[in-house]
C-alpha positions as CSV (number, residue, x, y, z in Angstrom):
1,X,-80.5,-9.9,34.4
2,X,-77.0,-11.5,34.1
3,X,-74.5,-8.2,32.0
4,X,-71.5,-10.1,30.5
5,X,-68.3,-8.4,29.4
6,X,-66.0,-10.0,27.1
7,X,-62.6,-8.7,25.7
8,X,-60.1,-10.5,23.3
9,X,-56.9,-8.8,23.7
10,X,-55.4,-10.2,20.3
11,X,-51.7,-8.6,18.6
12,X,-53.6,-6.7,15.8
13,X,-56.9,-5.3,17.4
14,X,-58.8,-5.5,20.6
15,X,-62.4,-7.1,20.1
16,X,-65.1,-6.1,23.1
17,X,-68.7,-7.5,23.1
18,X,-71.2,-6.8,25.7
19,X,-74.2,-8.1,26.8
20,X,-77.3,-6.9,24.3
21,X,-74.8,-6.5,21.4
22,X,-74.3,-8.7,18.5
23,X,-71.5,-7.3,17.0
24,X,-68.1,-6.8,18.6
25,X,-65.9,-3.6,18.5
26,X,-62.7,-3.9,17.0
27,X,-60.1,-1.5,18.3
28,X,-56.6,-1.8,16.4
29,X,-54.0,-2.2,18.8
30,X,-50.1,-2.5,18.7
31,X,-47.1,-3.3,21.1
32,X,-47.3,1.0,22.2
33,X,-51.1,1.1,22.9
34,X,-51.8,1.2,26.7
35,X,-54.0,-0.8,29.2
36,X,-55.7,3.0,29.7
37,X,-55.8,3.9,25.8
38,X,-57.7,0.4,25.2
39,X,-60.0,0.9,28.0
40,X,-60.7,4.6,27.0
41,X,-61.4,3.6,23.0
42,X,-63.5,0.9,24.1
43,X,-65.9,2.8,26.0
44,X,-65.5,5.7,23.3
45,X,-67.7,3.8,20.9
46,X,-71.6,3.6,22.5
């Protein structure tokens, strides 16, 4: 089975939906927030 990743890196929040989920996480995000701060709340939330 084909796993699909998909993040919008937007100015407000970062929005992450995976394959098997039907509702994406939102992560608020600003001009400070790091590449390794978004990666680590992203995978925070299982």
């Amino acid at each position: 089975m084909l796993k699909v990743l998909v993040i919008d890196v937007g100015g407000q929040h970062v929005k992450v939906l995976a394959s098997g989920q039907r509702v994406p996480r939102r992560i608020r995000s600003g001009p400070s927030m790091s590449a390794e701060a978004r990666h680590t709340r992203a995978g925070a939330r299982r």
